[in-house]
Each structure stands twice: as structure tokens, then as C-alpha cells.
N, C-alpha and C positions, 0 to 999 in steps of 0.2 A: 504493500500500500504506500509506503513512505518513498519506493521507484518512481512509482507512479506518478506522485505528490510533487516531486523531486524533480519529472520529465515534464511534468504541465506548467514549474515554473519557470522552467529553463526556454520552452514551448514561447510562453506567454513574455519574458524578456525578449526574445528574438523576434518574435513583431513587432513589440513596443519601441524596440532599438530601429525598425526597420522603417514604422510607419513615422517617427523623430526625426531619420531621416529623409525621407521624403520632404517632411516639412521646412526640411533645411536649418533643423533644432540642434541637431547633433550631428557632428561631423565623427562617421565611427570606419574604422577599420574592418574590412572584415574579410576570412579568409577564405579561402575557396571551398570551407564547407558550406559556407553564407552565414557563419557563426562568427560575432563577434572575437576577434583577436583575443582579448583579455579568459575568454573562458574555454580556448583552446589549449592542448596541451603543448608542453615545452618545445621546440623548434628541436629539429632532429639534429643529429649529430654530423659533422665535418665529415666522417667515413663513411655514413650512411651512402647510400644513391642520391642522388638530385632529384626534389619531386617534378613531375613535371609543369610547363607552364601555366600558369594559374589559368583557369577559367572565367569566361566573360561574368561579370559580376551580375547576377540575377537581380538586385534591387536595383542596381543602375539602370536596367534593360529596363525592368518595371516603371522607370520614374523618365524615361526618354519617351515612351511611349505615352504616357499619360500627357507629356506635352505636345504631341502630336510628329516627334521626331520621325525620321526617316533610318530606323534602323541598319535598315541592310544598305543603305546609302553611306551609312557611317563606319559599319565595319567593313567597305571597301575601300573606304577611304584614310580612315587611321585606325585599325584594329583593336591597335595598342591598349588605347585609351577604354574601351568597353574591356578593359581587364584590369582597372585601375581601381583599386580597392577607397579612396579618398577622391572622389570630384565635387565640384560644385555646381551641377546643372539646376538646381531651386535658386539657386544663390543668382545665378546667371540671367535666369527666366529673370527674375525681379529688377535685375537692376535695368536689364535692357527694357522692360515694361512702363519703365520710372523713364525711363528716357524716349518714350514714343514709339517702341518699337510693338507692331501686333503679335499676337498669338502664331500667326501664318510664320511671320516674316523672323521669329524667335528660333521656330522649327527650323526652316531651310538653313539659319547661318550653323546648327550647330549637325543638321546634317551632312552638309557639305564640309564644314571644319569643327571635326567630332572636339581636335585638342583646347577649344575655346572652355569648355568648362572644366578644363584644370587653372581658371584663372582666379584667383582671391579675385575678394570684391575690393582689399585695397589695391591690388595692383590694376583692375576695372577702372576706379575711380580715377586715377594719377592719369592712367594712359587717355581718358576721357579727357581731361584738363587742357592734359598737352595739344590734344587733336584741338579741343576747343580754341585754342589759342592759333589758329589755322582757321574753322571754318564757322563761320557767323553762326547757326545755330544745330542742335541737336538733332532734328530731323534730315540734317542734308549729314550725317558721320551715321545717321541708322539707312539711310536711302545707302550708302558707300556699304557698308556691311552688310546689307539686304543684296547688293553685288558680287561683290568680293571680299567674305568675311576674311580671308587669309591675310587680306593688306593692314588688318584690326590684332589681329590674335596670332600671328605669324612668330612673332620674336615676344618675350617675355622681359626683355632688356629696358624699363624705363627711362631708365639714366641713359643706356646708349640713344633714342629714340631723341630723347631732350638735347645731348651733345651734337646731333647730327640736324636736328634745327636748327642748332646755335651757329653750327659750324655752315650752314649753306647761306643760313643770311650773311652770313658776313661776306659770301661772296658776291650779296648784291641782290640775290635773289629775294623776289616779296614775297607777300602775303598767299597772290595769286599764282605764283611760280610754285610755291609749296604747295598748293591745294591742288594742283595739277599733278604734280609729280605724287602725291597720296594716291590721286585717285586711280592713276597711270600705271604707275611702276612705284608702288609701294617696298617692293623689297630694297627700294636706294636706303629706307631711314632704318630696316634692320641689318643691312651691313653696317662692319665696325667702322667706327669714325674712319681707324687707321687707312681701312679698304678706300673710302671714299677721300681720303685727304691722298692716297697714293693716284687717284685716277688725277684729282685738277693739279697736282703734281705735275701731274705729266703731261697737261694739256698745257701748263704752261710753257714748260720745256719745248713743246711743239711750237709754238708761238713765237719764243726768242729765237731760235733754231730757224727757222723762217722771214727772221726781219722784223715780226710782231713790232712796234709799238707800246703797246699797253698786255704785254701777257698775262696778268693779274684780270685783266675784262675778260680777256679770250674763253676763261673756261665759263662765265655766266652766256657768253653767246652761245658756246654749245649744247651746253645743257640747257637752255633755254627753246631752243631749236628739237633736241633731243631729250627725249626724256628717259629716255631707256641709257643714254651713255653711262650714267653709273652702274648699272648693274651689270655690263659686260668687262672684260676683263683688260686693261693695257695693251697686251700682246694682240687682242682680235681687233683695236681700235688703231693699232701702229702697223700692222699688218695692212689693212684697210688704205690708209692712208697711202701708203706704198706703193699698194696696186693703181690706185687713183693716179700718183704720181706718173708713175712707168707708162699705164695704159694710153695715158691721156698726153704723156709728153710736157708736162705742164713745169712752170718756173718756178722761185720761191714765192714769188710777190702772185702769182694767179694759184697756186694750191693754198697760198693763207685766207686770201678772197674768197675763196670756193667753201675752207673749213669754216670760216665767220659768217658765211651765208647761209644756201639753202643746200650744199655737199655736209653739215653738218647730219643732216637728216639721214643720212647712210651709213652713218661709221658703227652703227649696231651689227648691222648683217653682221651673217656669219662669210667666214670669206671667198668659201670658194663658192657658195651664191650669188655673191658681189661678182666674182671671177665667170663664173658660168654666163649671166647676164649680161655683162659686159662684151662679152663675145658673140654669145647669140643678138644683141643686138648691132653688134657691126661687122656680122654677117649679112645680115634683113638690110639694113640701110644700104649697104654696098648693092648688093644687090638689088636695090632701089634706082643705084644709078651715082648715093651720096658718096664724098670722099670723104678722107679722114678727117679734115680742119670741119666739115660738116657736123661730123661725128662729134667732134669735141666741140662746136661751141652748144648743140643739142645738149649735151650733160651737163654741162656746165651753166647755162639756162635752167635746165631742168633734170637735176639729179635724182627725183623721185622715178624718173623712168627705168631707172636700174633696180626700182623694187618691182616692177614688173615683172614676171614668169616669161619665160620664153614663147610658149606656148600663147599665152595670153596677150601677150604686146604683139605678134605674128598675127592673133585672129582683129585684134581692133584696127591694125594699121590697115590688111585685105578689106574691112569696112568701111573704111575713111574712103581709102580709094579708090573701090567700089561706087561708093555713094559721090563721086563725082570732086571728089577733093584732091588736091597734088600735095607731092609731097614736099615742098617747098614752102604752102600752106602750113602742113602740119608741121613742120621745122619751125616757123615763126611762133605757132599758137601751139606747142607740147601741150601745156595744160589740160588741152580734149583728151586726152590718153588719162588722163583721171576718171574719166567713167568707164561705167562697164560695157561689155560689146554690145549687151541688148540695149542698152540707154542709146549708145549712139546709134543704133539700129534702125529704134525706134525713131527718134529727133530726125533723123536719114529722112524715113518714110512720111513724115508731118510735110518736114520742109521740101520733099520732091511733089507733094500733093498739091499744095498751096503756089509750086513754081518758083521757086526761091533759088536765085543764080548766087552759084558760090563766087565764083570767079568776078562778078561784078560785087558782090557785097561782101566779101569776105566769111570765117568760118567763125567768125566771133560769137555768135549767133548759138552755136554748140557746147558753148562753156559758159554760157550764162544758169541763173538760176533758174528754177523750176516754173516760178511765178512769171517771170519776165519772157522765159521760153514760152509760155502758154499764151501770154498777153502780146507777144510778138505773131505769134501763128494767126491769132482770133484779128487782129490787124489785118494782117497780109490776106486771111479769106475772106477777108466782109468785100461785097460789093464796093464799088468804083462813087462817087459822090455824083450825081446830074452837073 
């Protein structure tokens, strides 16, 4: 009888412990029998076997699910963590609730990034502060993690986070340079200062090395331009650089021009994409008829063309020219290579219905906005005036 007595209250603690935490009362240990740590026996010995890896934590599963989590969303994504004997997913529901975030939008961050609820609520709090100090209100940091929760709960480094705001304004950059770069390419403020002070290092170096002027500006124009340059590495961004040089024949004073402009936008690639594009486009152009100095002042205008695919920039250029355009046109006005082949496709087949001479009006007409293209077309087909 006293087994029994004995089993019912041991029974009756281990839900009381279980439903505490749920409530986010008690923050308890527990071990892979689902039995609180403290009423387990002694931890086995150094000679024993290894037990194996603990199993996914049964009340955790229970209390992910009452929030409407996406379980199997989360253990394909960090496993880990649904084996973690101590989380704070009630802790986490709450604060992001205080801060505007729905029931919906609580679930997806933390099924998509299961490791956000190993966050204390002081570290929540600080790292809230800091962002605050970046974007005018609470709803637009739960709109950013209702995105991409990983750019929020990625790094657990406050202090690093804090150092590396500290450290980019000083290079000049504002308010609105930092809130782009969060939303963009957040993994810049979980790298180490160190990582980040070794890239404008070396953009400086580029700089002087070059003739630069002002090297100390140099690296806000790039990164300004670029948002991903911090996150890539020295070696892929001097590599880059090189090819640009070699490919293009280019001098000190027109590749410093080229990296302070709009060649800035390219130095992420990776290289032999940079490399492959490079070639398959001054293949296609040659064989358009273009020469080399062609070639290069085409990039050099318009560096974004080298993020084009091969494939891709091959079927929009056969549509340009199809559709009655030269390529002497599209040398002057690159920018039309900014859409896609069904946009110019379509604009193609407006503007041949309505009669619309390129060769007299020029192609400018195809890189305008959506509104203006529309408002342009509704023009040209209305009836003639008496």
C-alpha cells in the first residue's frame, strides 16, 4: 500500500512539475525519462557505456504544439534543440506577444528557427533595445522576424551585436544604412567585430593601392552599394577584383571608379560565376557583331549585367532583337536587361500593337515604370483628336 502511496506521489509531482512548466513557472530539468533531474538516480559511472542520445523532450513537444508550432518543420531544421532539457518557448511566446507579434506569426518564427527559444528573456530584452535603436518602432523588428527570424536569434552575442553598430557608424554609415543591412544581410552584425574590421581593412588598402583619395570613405561607398560585402570573405572580394581588372583591361584610376560606383554591386559573387558570365557574355556580344572596347564600356555602365545567367541574358537579348531593337540601342539603355524575358515580351507585344517605332522614338519607353508604361500605351491607342 505504502508502493502505491509512494508511486501516486511521485505520479502527481511529475505533472505538477510538468504543467509549472508549461506555465513558464519553473524552469526544471529533466531527463530522458521525463522525470525531473533531482529524483533520478546518480549519473553513471566514467567506465560504464555512454547512454545514448537523449530523446526529444516530451513536454517540450507538448508545449510547441499547444502554440501552434510546426513541429516537424523544427526538427528538420535544428533537431538539437527539441532534445534540450531547459528552453524557454512560454517565456518567448510572451514577450514577443508584448511586442505585437500574433499567435500565427509567434509559431512560424520559432518553427522555422527552432534555436530562438533557448533565449532568456534578459538576453530578448537587450537584443530588442539594441535593434530598437535602429528601427523606429516595434512592429516593423516583429514584421523583420515574421521574415527572417535567423537575422533576430542567429548569434547570442549582445555585446558583439552592440560593438559592431558602434563600429559601422563610425564608418559613416546611418540610421538607414543599418536598417538595411539588418534586414538584408543580417549575418554582417553576428560576425566578430574582428571579421568585419579585417574586410574595411582591406577595402581600404584597395583604395590607397589605387590612387584613392579618401580611403577611409571608400569602404562606406561599398558597403553602401553592397550589402552582402561583409559577409563574404577578403580572398573572394580580391579575387573578384582581379578578374574585373585582367578581363576588362582596365587602369588604376577607371577600376577605382568602377569599385566606388555601381562595379561595387558585384564583388559578392562567387568567382568563377563572375568568370563564367563574363565570358559567356563576350561571346553573345561578339557574336552580335560588338568588339571588345564595346564590351567594356557595356560593364562598366552596367555591371549588374554580369549577374545575369548565361542562359538568361542569351534569351532576353534574342527578344530585344526580335522585337525590333539593335543592339547598339540596347548598349546605350542596358538597364532593359533588368527585366525579365516575359516583361519585355510582353511591353514587345503592347508596343508593336499600338505601332510604336523604336528606331524613331527610342527604347526608353521599356524601362520605365509600370504606371507610366501603361499610361504611355493608353496614349498612343486613343484615337487621333478632329
Amino acid at each position: 500500500m505504502a508502493a502505491v502511496s509512494g508511486f501516486r506521489a511521485l505520479l502527481s509531482l511529475h505533472r505538477s512539475v510538468t504543467l509549472q512548466r508549461f506555465l513558464g513557472l519553473v524552469p526544471v530539468q529533466l531527463t530522458s525519462t521525463g522525470l525531473p533531474r533531482r529524483l533520478c538516480s546518480a549519473p553513471t559511472k566514467s567506465n560504464e557505456p555512454k547512454p545514448p542520445v537523449n530523446p526529444e523532450n516530451e513536454s517540450l513537444l507538448e508545449n510547441l504544439n499547444l502554440l501552434g508550432v510546426d513541429v516537424k518543420m523544427a526538427r528538420q531544421r535544428q533537431p538539437g534543440v527539441l532534445r534540450k532539457a531547459f528552453t524557454n518557448e512560454q517565456g518567448l511566446a510572451q514577450f514577443l506577444q508584448g511586442k505585437g507579434a500574433s499567435r500565427k506569426v509567434i509559431a512560424g518564427i520559432i518553427s522555422r528557427y527552432p534555436r530562438a527559444i533557448t533565449r532568456s528573456i534578459e538576453h530578448l530584452e537587450q537584443r530588442w533595445e539594441l535593434w530598437r535603436n535602429i528601427f523606429k518602432t516595434d512592429s516593423e523588428i516583429v514584421s523583420i522576424l515574421d521574415r527572417s527570424p535567423e537575422s533576430f536569434f542567429r548569434s547570442s552575442d549582445n555585446g558583439n551585436l552592440e560593438k559592431n553598430i558602434a563600429f559601422l557608424t563610425s564608418l559613416g554609415l546611418n540610421t538607414k544604412d543599418l536598417h538595411r543591412l539588418l534586414t538584408t544581410a543580417p549575418r554582417t552584425f553576428s560576425n566578430s567585430l574582428e571579421l568585419n574590421r579585417q574586410m574595411v581593412e582591406f577595402l581600404e588598402d584597395i583604395c590607397a593601392t589605387l590612387g584613392g583619395k579618401n580611403p577611409e570613405q571608400f569602404p562606406k561607398a561599398v558597403i553602401s552599394r553592397n550589402l552582402y560585402i561583409l559577409i563574404r570573405s577578403t580572398k573572394r572580394v580580391k579575387t573578384n577584383i582581379d578578374i574585373l581588372r585582367a578581363s576588362l583591361k582596365l587602369s588604376d584610376s577607371e577600376l577605382l571608379a568602377l569599385l566606388q560606383g555601381p562595379g561595387a554591386e558585384i564583388l559578392d559573387l562567387s568567382n568563377e560565376y563572375l568568370k563564367k558570365n563574363f565570358n559567356s557574355l563576350q561571346q553573345k556580344m561578339v557574336s552580335l557583331g560588338c568588339r571588345n572596347a564595346d564590351i567594356k564600356n557595356l560593364i562598366i555602365s552596367y555591371p549588374m549585367v554580369l549577374y545575369i545567367g548565361p542562359d538568361t541574358l542569351s534569351s532576353k537579348l534574342d527578344c530585344l532583337l526580335k522585337g525590333g531593337i539593335t543592339v547598339k540601342q540596347i548598349m546605350e539603355k542596358p538597364k532593359v536587361l533588368d527585366y525579365s524575358t516575359q516583361n519585355i515580351r510582353g511591353r514587345l507585344e503592347e508596343l508593336q500593337r499600338v505601332g510604336y517605332d523604336f528606331q524613331k522614338n527610342g527604347i526608353n519607353i521599356l524601362d520605365s515604370s509600370r504606371k507610366r508604361f501603361d499610361a504611355k500605351i493608353e496614349k498612343l491607342a486613343a484615337p487621333p483628336d478632329d
